[in-house]
Structures are given as C-alpha cells and as structure tokens.
N, CA, C and O atoms as CSV, one atom per row, in Angstrom:
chain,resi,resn,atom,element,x,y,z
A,1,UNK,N,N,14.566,2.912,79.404
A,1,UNK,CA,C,15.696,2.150,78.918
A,1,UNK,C,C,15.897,0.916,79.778
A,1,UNK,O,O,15.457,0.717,80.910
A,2,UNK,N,N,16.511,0.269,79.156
A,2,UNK,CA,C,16.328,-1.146,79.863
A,2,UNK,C,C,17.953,-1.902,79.448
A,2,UNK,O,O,18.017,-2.169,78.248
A,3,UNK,N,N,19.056,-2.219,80.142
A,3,UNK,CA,C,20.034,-2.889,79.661
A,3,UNK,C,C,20.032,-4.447,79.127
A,3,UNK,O,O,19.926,-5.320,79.988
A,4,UNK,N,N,20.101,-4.688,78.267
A,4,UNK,CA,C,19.929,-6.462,78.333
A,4,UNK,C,C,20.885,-7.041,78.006
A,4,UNK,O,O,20.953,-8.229,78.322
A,5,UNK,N,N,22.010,-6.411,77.232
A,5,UNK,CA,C,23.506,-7.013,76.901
A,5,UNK,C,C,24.675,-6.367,77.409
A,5,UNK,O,O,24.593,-5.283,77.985
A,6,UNK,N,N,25.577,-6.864,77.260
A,6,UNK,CA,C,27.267,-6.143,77.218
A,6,UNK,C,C,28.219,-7.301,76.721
A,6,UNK,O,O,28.346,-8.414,77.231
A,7,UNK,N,N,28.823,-6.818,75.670
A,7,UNK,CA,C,29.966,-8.000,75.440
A,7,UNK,C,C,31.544,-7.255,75.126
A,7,UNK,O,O,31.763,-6.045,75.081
A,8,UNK,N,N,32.083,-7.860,75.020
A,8,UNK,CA,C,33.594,-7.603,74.607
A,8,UNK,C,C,34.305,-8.014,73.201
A,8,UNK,O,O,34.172,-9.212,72.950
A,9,UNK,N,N,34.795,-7.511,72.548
A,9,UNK,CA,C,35.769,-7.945,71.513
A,9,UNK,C,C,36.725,-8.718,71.532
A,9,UNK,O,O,37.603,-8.412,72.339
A,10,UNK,N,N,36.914,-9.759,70.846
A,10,UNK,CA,C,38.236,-11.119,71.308
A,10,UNK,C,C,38.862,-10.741,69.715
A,10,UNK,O,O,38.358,-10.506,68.617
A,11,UNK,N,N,40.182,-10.826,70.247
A,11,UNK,CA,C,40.957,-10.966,68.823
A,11,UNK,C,C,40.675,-12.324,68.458
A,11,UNK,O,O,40.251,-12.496,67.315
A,12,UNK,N,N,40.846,-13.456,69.298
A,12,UNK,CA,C,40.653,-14.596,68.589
A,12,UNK,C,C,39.467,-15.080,69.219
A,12,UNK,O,O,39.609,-15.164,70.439
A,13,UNK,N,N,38.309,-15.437,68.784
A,13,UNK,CA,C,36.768,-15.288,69.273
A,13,UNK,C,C,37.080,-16.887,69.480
A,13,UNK,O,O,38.030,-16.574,68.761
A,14,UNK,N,N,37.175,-17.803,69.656
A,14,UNK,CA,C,37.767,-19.189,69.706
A,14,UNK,C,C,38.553,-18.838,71.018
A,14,UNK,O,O,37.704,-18.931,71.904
A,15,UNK,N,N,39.474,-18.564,71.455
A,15,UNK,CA,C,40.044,-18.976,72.423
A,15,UNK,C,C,39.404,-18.250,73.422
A,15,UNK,O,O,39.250,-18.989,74.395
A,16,UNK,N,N,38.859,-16.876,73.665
A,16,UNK,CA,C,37.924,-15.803,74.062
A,16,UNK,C,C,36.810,-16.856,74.339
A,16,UNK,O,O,36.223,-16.575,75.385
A,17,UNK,N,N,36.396,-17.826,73.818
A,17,UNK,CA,C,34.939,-18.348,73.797
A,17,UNK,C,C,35.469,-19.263,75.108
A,17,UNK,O,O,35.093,-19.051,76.260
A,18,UNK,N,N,36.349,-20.248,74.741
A,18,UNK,CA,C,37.106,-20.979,75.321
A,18,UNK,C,C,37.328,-20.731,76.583
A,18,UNK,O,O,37.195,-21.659,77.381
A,19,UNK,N,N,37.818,-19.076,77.166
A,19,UNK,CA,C,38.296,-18.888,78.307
A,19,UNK,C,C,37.197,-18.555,78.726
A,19,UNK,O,O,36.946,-19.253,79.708
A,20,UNK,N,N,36.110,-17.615,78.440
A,20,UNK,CA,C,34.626,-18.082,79.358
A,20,UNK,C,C,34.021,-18.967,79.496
A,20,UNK,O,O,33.235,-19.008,80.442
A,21,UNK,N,N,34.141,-20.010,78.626
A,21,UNK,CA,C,33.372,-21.500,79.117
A,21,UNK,C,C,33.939,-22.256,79.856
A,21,UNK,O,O,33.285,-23.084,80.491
A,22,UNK,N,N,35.512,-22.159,79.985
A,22,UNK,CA,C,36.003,-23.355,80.995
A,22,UNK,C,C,36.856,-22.550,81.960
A,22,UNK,O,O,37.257,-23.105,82.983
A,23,UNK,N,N,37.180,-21.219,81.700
A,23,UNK,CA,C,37.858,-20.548,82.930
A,23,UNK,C,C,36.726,-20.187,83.686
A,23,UNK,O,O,36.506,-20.849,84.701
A,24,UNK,N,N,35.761,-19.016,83.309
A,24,UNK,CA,C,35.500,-18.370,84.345
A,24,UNK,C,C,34.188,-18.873,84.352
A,24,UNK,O,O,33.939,-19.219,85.507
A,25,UNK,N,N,32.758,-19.181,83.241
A,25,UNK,CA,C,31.276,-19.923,83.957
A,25,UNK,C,C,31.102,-20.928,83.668
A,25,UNK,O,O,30.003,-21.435,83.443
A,26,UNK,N,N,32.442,-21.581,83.595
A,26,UNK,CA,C,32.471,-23.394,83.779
A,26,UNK,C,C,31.064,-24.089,83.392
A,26,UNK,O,O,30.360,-24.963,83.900
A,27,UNK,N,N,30.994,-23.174,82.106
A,27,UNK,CA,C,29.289,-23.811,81.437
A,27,UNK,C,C,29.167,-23.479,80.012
A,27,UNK,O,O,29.971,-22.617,79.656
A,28,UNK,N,N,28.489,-23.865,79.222
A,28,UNK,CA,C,28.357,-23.829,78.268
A,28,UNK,C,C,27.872,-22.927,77.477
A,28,UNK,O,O,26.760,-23.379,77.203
A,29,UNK,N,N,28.089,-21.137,76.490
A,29,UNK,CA,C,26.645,-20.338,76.492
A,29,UNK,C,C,25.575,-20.565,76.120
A,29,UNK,O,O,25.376,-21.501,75.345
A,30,UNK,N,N,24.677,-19.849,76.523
A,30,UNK,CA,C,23.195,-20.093,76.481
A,30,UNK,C,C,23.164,-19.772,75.041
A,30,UNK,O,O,22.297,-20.529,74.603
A,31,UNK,N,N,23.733,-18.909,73.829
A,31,UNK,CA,C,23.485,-18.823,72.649
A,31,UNK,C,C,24.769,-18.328,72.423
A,31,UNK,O,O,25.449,-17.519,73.055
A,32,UNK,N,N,25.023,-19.121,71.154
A,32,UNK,CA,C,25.868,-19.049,70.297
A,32,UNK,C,C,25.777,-18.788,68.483
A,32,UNK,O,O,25.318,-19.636,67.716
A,33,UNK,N,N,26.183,-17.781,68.160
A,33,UNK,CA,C,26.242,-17.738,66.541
A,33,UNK,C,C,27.206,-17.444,66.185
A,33,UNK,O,O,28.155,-17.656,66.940
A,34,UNK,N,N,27.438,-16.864,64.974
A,34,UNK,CA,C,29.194,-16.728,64.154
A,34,UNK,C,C,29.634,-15.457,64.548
A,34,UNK,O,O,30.856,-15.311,64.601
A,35,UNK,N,N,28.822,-14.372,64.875
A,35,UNK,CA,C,29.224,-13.561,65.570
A,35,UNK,C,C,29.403,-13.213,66.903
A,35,UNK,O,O,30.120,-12.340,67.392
A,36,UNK,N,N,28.382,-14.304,67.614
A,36,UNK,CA,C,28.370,-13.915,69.278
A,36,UNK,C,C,28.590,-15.196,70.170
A,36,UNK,O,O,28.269,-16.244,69.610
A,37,UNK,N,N,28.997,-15.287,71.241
A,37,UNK,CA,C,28.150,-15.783,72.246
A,37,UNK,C,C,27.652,-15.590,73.304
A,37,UNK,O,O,28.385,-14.619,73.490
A,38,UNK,N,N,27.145,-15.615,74.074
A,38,UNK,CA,C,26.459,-15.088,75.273
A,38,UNK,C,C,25.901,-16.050,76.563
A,38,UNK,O,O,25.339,-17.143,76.500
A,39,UNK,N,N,26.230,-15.313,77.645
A,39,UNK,CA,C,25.699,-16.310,78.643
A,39,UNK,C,C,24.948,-15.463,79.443
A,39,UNK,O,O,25.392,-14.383,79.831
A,40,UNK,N,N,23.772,-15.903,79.735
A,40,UNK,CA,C,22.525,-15.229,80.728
A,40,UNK,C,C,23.366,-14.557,82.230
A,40,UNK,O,O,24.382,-15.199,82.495
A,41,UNK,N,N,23.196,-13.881,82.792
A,41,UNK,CA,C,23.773,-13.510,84.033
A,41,UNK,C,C,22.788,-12.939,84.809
A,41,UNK,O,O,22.975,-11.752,85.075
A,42,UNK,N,N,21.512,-13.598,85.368
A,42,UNK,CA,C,20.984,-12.822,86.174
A,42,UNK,C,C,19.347,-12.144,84.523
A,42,UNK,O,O,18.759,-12.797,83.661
A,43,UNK,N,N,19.309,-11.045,84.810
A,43,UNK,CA,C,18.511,-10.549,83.668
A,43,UNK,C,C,18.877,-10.011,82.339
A,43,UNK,O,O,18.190,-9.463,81.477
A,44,UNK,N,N,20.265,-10.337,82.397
A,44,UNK,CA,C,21.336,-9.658,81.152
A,44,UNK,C,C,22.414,-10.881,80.298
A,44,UNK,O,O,23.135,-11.790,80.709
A,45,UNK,N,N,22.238,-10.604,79.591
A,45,UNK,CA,C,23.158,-11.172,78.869
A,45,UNK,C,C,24.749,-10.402,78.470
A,45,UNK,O,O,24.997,-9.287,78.009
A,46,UNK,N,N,25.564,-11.433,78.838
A,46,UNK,CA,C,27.241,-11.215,78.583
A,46,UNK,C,C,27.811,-11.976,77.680
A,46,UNK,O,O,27.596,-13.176,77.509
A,47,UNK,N,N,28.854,-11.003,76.839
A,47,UNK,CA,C,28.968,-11.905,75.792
A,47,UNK,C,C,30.252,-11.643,74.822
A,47,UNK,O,O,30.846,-10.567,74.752
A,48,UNK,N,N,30.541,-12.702,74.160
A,48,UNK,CA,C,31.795,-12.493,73.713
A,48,UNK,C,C,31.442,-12.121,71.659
A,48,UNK,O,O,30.966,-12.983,70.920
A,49,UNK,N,N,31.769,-10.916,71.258
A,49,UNK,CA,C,31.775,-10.444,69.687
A,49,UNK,C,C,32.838,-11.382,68.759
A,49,UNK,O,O,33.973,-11.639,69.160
A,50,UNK,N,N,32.493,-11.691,67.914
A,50,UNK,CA,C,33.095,-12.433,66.738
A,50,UNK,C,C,33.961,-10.586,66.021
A,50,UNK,O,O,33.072,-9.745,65.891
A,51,UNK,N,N,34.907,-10.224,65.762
A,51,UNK,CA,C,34.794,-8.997,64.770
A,51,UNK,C,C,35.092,-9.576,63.754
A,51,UNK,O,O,34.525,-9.103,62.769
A,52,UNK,N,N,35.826,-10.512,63.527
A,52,UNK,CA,C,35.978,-11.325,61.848
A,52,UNK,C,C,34.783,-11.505,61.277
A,52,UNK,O,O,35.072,-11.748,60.105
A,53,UNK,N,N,33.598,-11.537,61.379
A,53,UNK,CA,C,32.127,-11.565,61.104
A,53,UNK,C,C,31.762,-9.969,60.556
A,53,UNK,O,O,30.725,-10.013,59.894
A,54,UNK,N,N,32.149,-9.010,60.619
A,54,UNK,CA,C,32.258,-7.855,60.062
A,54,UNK,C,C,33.621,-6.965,59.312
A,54,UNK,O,O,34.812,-7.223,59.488
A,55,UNK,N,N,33.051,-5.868,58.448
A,55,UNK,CA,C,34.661,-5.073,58.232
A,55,UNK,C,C,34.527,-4.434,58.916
A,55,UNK,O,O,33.446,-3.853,58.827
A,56,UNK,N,N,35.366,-4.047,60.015
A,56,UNK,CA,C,35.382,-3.199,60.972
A,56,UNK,C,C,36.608,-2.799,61.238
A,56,UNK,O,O,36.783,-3.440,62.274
A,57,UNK,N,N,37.713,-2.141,61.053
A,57,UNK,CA,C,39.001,-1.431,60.897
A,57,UNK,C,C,39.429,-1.364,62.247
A,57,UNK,O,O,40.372,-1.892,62.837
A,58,UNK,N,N,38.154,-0.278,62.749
A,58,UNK,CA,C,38.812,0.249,64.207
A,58,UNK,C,C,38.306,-0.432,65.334
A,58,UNK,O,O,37.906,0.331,66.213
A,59,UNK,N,N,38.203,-1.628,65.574
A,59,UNK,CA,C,37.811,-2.542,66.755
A,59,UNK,C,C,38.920,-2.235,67.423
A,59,UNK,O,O,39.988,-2.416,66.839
A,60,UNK,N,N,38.922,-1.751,68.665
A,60,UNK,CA,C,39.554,-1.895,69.744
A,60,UNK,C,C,39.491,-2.851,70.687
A,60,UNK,O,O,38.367,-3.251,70.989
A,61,UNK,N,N,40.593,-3.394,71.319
A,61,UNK,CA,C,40.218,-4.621,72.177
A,61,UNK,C,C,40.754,-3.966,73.743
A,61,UNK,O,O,41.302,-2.876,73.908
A,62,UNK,N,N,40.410,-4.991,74.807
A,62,UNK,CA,C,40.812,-4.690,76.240
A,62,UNK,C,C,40.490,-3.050,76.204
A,62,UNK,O,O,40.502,-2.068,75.461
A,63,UNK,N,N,40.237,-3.429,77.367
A,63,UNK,CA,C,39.439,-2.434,78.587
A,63,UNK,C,C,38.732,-1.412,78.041
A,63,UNK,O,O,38.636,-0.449,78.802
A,64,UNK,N,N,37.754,-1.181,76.084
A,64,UNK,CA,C,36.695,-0.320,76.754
A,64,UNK,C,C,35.985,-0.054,77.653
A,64,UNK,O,O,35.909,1.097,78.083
A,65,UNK,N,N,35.351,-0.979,78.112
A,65,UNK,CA,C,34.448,-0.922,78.907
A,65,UNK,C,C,34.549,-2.303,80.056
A,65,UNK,O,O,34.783,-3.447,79.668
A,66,UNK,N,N,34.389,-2.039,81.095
A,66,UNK,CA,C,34.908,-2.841,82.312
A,66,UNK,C,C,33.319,-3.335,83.043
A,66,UNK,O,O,32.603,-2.843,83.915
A,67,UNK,N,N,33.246,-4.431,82.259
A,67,UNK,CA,C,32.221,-5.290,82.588
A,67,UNK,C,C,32.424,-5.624,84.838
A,67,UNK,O,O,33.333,-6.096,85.520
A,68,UNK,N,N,31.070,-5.067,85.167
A,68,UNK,CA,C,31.141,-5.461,86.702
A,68,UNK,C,C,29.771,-6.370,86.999
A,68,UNK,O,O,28.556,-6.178,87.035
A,69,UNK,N,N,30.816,-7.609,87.214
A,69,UNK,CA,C,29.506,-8.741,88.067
A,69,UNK,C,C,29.734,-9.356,89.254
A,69,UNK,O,O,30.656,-9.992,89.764
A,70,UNK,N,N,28.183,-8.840,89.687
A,70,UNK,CA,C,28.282,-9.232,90.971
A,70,UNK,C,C,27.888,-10.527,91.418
A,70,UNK,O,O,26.765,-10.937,91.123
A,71,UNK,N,N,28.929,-11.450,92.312
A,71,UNK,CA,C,28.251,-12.888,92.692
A,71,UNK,C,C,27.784,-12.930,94.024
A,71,UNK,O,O,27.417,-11.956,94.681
A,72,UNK,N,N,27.825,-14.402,94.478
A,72,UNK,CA,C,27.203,-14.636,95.642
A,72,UNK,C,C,28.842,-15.009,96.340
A,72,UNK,O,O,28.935,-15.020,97.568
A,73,UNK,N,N,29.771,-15.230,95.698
A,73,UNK,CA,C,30.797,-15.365,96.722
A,73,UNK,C,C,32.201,-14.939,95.802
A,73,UNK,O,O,32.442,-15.503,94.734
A,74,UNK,N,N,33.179,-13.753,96.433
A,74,UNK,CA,C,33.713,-12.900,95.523
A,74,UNK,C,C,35.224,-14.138,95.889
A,74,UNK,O,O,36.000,-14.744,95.150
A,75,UNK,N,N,35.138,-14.094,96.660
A,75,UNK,CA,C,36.599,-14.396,97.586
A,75,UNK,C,C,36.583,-16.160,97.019
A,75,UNK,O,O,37.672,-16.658,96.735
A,76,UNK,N,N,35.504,-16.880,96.911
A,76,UNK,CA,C,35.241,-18.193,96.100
A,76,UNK,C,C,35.948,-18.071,95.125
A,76,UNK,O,O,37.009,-18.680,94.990
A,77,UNK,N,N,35.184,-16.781,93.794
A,77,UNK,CA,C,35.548,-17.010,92.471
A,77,UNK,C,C,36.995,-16.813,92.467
A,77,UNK,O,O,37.655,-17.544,91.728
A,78,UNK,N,N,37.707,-15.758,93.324
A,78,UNK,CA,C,38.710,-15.190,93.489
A,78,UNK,C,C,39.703,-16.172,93.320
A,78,UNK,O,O,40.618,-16.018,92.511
A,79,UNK,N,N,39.532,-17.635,94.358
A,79,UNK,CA,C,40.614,-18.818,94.510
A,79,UNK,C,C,40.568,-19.541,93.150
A,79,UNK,O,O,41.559,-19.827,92.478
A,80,UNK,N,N,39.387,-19.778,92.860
A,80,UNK,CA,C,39.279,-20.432,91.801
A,80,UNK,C,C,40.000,-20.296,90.413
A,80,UNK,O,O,40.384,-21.165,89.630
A,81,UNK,N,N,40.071,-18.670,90.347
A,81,UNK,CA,C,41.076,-18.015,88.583
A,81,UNK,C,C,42.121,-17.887,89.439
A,81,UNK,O,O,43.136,-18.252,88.846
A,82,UNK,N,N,42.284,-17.654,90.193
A,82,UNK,CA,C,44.180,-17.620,90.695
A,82,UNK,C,C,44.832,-18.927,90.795
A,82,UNK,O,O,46.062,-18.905,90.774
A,83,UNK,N,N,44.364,-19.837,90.880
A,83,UNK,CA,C,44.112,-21.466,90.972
A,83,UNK,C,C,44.406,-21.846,89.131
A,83,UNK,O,O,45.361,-22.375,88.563
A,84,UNK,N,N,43.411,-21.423,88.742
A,84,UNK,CA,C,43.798,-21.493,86.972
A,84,UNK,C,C,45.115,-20.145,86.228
A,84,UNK,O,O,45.301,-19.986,85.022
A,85,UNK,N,N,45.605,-19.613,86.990
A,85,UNK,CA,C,46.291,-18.588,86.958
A,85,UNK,C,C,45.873,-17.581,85.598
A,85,UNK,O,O,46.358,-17.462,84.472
A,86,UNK,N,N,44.887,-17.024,86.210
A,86,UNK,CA,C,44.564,-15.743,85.581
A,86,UNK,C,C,44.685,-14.695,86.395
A,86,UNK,O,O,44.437,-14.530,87.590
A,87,UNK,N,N,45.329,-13.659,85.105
A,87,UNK,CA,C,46.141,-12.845,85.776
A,87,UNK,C,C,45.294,-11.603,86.304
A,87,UNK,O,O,44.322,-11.135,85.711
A,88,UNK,N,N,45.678,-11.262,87.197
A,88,UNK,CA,C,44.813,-10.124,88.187
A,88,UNK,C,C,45.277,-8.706,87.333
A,88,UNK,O,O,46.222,-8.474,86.579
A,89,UNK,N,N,44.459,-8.116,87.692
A,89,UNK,CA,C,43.980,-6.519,87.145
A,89,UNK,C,C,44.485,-5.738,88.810
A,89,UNK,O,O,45.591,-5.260,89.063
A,90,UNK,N,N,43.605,-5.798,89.493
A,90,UNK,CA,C,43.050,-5.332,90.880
A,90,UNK,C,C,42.861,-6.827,91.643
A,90,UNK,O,O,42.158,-7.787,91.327
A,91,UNK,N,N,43.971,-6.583,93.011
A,91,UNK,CA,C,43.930,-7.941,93.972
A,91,UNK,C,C,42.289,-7.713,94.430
A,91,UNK,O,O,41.470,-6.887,94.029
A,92,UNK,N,N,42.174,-8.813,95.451
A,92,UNK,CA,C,41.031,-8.302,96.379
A,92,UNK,C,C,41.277,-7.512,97.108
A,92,UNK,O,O,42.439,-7.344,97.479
A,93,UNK,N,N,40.244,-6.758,97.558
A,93,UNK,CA,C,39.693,-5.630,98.300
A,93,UNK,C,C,38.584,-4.876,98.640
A,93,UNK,O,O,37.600,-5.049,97.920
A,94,UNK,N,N,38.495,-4.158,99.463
A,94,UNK,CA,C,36.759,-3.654,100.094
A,94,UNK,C,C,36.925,-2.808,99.721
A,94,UNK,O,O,37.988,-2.213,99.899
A,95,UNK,N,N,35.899,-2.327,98.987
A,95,UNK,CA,C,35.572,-0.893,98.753
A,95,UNK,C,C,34.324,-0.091,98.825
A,95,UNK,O,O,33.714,-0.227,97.765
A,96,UNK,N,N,33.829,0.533,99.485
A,96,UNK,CA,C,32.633,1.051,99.611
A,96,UNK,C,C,31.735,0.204,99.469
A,96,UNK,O,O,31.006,0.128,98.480
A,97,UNK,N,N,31.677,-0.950,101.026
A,97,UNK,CA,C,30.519,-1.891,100.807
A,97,UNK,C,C,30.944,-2.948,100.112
A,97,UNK,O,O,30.009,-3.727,99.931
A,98,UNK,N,N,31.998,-3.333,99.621
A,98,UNK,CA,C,32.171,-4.108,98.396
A,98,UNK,C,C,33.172,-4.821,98.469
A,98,UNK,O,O,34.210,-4.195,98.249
A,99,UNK,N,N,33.333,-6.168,98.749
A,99,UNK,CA,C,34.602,-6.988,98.483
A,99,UNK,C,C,34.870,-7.074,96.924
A,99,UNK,O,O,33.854,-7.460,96.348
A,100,UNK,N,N,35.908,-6.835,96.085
A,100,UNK,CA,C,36.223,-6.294,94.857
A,100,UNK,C,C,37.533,-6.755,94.104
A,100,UNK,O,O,38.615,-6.429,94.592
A,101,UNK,N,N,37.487,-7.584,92.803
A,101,UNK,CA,C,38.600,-7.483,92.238
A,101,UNK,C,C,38.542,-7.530,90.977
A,101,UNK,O,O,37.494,-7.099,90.496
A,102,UNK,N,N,39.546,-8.020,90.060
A,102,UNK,CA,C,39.482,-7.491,88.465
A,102,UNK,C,C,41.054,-8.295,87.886
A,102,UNK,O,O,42.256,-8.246,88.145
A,103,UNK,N,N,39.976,-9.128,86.819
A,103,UNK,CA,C,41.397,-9.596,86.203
A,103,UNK,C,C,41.176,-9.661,84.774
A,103,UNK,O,O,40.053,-9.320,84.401
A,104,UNK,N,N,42.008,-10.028,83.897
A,104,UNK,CA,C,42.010,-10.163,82.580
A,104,UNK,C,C,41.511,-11.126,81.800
A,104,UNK,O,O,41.904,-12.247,82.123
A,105,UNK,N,N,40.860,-11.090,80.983
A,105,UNK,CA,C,40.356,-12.262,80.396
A,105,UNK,C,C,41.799,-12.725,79.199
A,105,UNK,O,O,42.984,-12.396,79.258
A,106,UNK,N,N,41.130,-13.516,78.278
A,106,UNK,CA,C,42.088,-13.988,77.588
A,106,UNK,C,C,42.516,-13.303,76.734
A,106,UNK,O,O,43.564,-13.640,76.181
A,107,UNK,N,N,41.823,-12.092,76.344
A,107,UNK,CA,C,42.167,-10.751,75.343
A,107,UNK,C,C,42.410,-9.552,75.903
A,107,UNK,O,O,42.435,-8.479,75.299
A,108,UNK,N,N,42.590,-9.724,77.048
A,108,UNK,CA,C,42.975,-8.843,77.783
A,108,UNK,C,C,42.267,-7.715,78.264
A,108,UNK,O,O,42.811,-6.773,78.841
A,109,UNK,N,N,40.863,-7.822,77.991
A,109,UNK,CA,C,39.697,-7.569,78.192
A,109,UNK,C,C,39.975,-7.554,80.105
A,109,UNK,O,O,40.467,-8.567,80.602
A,110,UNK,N,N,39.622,-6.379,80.997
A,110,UNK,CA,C,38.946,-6.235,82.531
A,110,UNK,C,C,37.749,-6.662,82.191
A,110,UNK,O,O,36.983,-6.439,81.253
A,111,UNK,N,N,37.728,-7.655,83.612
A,111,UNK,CA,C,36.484,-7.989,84.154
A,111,UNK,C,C,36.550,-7.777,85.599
A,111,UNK,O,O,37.488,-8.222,86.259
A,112,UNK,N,N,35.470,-7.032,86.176
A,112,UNK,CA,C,35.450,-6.608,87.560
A,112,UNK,C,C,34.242,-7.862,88.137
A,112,UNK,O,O,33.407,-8.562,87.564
A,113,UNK,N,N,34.604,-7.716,89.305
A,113,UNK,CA,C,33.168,-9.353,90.139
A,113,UNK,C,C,33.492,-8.392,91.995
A,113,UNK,O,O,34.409,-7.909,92.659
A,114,UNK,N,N,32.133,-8.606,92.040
A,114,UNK,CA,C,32.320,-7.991,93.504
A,114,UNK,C,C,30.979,-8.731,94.464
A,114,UNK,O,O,30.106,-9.495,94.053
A,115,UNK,N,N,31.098,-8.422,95.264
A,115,UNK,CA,C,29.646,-9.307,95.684
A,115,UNK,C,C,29.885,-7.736,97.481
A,115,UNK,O,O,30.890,-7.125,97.843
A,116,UNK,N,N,28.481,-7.719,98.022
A,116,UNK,CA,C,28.450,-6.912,99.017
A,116,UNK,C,C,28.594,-7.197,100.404
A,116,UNK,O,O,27.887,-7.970,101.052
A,117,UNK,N,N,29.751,-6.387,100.903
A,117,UNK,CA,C,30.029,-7.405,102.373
A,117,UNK,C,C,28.532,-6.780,103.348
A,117,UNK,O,O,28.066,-5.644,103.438
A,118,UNK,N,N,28.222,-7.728,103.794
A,118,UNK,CA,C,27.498,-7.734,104.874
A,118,UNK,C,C,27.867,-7.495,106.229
A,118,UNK,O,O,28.930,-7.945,106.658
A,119,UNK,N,N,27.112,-6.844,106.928
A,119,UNK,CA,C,27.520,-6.683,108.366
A,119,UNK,C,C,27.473,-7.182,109.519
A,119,UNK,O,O,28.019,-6.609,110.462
C-alpha cells in the first residue's frame, strides 16, 4: 500500500480553495478540477473535495480525519496564521519529540503541522 492523497470536505469549495492558497501554502495548487484541488506536499498530495460535484447526502465536514504535516519550521508557520488570525485548535507544544499545533481551516476542518525538535 502506498498513500498518495488525503483531502477534506469544504462546504463552500471556493472559499476552502481560497484559504489554502493564500492562508496557509501561499501558492497556487498544483491541480485543480470541479471537484478537487490539490497541492503536492512532499510525495503526497493534499487536497480540498468539491461535494456539490456529487449527490452525496451524508458528507460530513470538520474533523474526520486530522490531516498531520510536518514542516521545516513549526513555530515559523505558527506566527504566520496567528498573524492572519486563524483560529487555533491546539496552541504550540512538545510532544513526544515534536513541537506541535492544530488549527482550523476555513470549514472548520483540523489541521495538525509539527516539525521534530532536535537535540
């Protein structure tokens, strides 16, 4: 098995698109269609679901699943969305090896980012 995606559900896939391109990877995605978009992260792709593109009744939004990415500087990205005031989940903190925090996207979707403290 091999992972190559993970995305999230946006109630409004427009503003959802919006808050990952200019809040949090201040870039453009690498692919976009009417149902998705996605931005490369390393060997995986992350990505935001269109559900208006399907009938789908029982879409649930925020926090199935709690996307965790790891950067090269946690405490960087950290100033940067508190700076754009996005709202925190989990402040910073160490946890087993791990400088660590978690905030909300624009659908209220957790996103976890941690990077590994060194000794």
């Amino acid at each position: 098995m091999k992972l190559n995606s993970i995305y999230v559900s946006a109630k409004d896939f427009d503003r959802a698109t919006r808050w990952y391109k200019d809040v949090l990877f201040d870039r453009e995605p690498d692919n976009r269609t009417d149902r998705f978009v996605f931005w490369k992260l390393g060997g995986v792709h992350f990505g935001v679901f269109n559900p208006e593109m399907v009938e789908h009744s029982n879409i649930e939004f925020g926090n199935n699943c709690v996307p965790n990415i790891e950067v090269d500087d946690v405490d960087k990205l950290y100033e940067r969305l508190k700076e754009k005031k996005v709202e925190m989940v989990m402040e910073r903190n160490d946890v087993n090896g791990t400088r660590i925090f978690q905030c909300y996207d624009s659908e209220k979707n957790v996103i976890e980012f941690y990077h590994w403290i060194k000794d």
